[in-house]
C-alpha positions as CSV (number, residue, x, y, z in Angstrom):
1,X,3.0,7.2,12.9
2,X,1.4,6.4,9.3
3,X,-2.2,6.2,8.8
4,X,-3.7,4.8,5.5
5,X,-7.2,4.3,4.4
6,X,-8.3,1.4,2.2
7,X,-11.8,2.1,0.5
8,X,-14.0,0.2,-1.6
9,X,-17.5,-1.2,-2.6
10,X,-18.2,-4.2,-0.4
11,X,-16.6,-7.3,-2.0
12,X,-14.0,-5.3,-4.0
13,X,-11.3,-6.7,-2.1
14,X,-10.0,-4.1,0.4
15,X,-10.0,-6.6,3.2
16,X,-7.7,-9.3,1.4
17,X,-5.3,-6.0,0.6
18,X,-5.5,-4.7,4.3
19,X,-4.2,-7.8,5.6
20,X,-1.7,-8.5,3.4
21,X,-0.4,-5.1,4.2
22,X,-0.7,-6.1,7.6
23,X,1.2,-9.0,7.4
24,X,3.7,-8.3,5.8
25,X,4.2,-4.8,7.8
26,X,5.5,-6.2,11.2
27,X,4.4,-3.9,14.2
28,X,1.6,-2.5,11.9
29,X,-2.4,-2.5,13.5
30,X,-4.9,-3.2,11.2
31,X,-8.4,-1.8,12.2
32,X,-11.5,-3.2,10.3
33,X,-14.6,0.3,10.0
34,X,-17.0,-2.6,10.9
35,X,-15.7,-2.5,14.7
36,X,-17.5,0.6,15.2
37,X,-21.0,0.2,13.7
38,X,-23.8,1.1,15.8
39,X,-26.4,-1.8,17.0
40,X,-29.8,-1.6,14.8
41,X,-31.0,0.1,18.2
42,X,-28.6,2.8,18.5
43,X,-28.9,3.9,14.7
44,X,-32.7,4.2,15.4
45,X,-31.7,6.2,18.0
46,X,-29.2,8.4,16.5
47,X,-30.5,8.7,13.1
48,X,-33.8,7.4,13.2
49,X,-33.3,4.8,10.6
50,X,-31.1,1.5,10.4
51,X,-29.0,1.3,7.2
52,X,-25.9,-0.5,8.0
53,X,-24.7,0.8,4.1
54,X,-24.7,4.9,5.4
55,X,-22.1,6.6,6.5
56,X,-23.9,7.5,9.4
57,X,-23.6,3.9,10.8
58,X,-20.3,4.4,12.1
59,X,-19.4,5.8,15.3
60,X,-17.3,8.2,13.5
61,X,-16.3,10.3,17.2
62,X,-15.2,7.0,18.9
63,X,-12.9,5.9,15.7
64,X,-11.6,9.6,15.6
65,X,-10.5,9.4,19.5
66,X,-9.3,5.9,19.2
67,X,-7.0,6.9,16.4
68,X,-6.1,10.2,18.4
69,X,-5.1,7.8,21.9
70,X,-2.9,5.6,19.1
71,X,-1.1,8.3,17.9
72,X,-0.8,9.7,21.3
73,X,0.3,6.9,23.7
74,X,0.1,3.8,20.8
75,X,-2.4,2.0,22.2
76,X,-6.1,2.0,23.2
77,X,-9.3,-0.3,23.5
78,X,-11.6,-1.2,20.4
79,X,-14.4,-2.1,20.4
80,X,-15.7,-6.0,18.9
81,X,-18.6,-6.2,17.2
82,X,-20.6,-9.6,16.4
83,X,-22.1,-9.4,12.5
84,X,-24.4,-12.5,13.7
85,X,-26.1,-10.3,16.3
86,X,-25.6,-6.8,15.1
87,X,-24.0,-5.4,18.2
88,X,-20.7,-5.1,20.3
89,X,-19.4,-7.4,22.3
90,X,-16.9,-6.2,24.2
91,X,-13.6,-4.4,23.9
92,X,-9.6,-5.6,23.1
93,X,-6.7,-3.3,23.8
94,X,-4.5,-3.0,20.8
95,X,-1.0,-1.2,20.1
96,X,1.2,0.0,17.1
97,X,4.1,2.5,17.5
98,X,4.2,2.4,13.4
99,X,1.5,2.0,10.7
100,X,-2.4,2.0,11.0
101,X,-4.4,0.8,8.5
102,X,-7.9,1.6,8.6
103,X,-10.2,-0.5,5.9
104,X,-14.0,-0.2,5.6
105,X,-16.6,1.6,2.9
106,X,-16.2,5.0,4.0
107,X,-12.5,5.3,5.4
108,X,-11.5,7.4,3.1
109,X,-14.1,10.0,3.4
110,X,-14.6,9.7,7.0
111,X,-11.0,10.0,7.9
112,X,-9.8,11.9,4.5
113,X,-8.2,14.6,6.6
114,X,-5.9,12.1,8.8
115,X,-4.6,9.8,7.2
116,X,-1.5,9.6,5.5
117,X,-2.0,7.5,2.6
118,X,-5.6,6.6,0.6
119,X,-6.3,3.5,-1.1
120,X,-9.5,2.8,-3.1
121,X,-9.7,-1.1,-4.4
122,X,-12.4,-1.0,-7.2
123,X,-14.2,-4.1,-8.4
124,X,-17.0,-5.1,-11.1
125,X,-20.3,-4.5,-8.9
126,X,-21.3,-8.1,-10.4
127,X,-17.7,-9.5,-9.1
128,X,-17.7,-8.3,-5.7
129,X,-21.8,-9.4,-5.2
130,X,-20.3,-13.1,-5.8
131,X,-17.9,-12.5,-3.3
132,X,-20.4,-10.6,-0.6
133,X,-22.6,-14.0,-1.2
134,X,-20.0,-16.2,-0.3
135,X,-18.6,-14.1,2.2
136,X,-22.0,-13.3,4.3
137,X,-23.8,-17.2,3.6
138,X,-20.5,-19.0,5.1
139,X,-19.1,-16.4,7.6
140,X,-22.0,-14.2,9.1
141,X,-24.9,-17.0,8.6
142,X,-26.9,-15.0,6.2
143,X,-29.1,-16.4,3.4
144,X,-29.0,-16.0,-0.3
145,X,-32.5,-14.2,0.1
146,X,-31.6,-12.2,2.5
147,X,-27.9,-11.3,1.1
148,X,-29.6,-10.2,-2.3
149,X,-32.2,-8.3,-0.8
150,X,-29.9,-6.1,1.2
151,X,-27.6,-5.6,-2.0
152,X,-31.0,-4.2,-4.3
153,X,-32.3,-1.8,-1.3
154,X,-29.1,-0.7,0.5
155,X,-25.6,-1.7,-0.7
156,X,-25.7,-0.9,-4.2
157,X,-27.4,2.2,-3.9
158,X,-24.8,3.6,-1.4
159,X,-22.0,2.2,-3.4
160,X,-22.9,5.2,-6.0
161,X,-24.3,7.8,-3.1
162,X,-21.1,7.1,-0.4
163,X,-18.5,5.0,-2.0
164,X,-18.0,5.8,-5.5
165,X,-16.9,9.4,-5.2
166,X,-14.0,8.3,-2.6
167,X,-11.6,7.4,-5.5
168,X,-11.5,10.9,-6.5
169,X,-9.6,12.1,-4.0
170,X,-7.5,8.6,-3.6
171,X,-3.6,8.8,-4.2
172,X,-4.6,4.9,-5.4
173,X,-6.7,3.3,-7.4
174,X,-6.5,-0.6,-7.6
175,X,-8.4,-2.6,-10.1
176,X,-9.3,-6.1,-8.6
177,X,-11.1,-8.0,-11.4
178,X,-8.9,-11.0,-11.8
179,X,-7.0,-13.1,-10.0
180,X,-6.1,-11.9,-6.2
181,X,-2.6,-12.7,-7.1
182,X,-2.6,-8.7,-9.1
183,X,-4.2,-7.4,-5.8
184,X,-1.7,-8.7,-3.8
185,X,1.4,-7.5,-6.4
186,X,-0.2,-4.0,-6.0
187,X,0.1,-4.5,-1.9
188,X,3.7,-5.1,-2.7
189,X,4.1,-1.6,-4.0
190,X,2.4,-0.2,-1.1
191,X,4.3,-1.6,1.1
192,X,7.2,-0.5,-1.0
193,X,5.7,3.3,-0.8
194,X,5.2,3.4,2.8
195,X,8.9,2.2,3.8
196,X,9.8,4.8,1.9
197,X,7.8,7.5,3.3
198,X,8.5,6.4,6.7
């Protein structure tokens, strides 16, 4: 069973690529990082702070054994989490017995040792804060205020502390400052590359 990793400052794109991967990938799972943030109160907890733009956000251990039970039986339960509320919801059961694609900030670093395959989808900081606007004001009822705010005290600052460094080590780095039509003739390729890994 493959596993790839798909990186990349919020708004650069790596969602649109992961799910066209997806798609056209049949009996592939796609696994979003965001499932396993921590609730506000649990990173208090844990870390002592609440910054949903560290590293140390993510359940890391409960992603790790998730993608040990897929690789093990092909299946296990995930968790859902709620960006409106900040918190899980519940679980869903999910299966592959091919390709998992993992896409989130730090995928690449957090899983750097297990997966097969690393992506990193880089995007003009100015570019991909138009798109985290649009995204968080119509999808996870956010303000512009508040959107902004976030961006100058958390995500911009870890792009360059937690992100950034990822494409080093990346066996891919995609350029997504046009039209998604490039983004999605570089998915093409990947999908290309993994059928013939398999």
């Amino acid at each position: 069973m493959q596993v790839i990793t798909i990186s990349g400052g919020s708004g650069s794109g790596k969602t649109t690529l992961a799910e066209y991967i997806h798609q056209f990938t049949p009996g592939s799972l796609l696994l979003g990082l965001d499932r396993y943030y921590l609730s506000k109160k649990e990173q208090i907890e844990k870390n002592g702070f609440c910054n949903f733009d560290d590293p140390s956000a993510i359940d890391t251990e409960l992603l790790k054994e998730h993608l040990f039970q897929l690789r093990t039986t092909g299946r296990t339960n995930v968790p859902v989490y709620d960006f409106t509320i900040s918190e899980r919801t519940g679980h869903e059961e999910v299966a592959t017995s091919s390709l998992i694609i993992i896409e989130g900030l730090f995928a690449g670093s957090i899983l750097s040792r297990k997966s097969n395959l690393t992506i990193f989808v880089e995007s003009d900081l100015d570019l991909a804060l138009l798109r985290r606007i649009k995204r968080d004001m119509n999808e996870r009822g956010r303000t512009l205020e508040t959107v902004t705010e976030q961006y100058i005290k958390y995500v911009r600052p870890a792009y360059f502390k937690h992100v950034e460094n990822i494409k080093s080590n990346a066996h891919h780095i995609l350029i997504n400052n046009g039209s998604t039509n490039q983004l999605l003739e570089d998915g093409k390729c990947i999908i290309e590359e993994l059928k013939l890994n398999k």
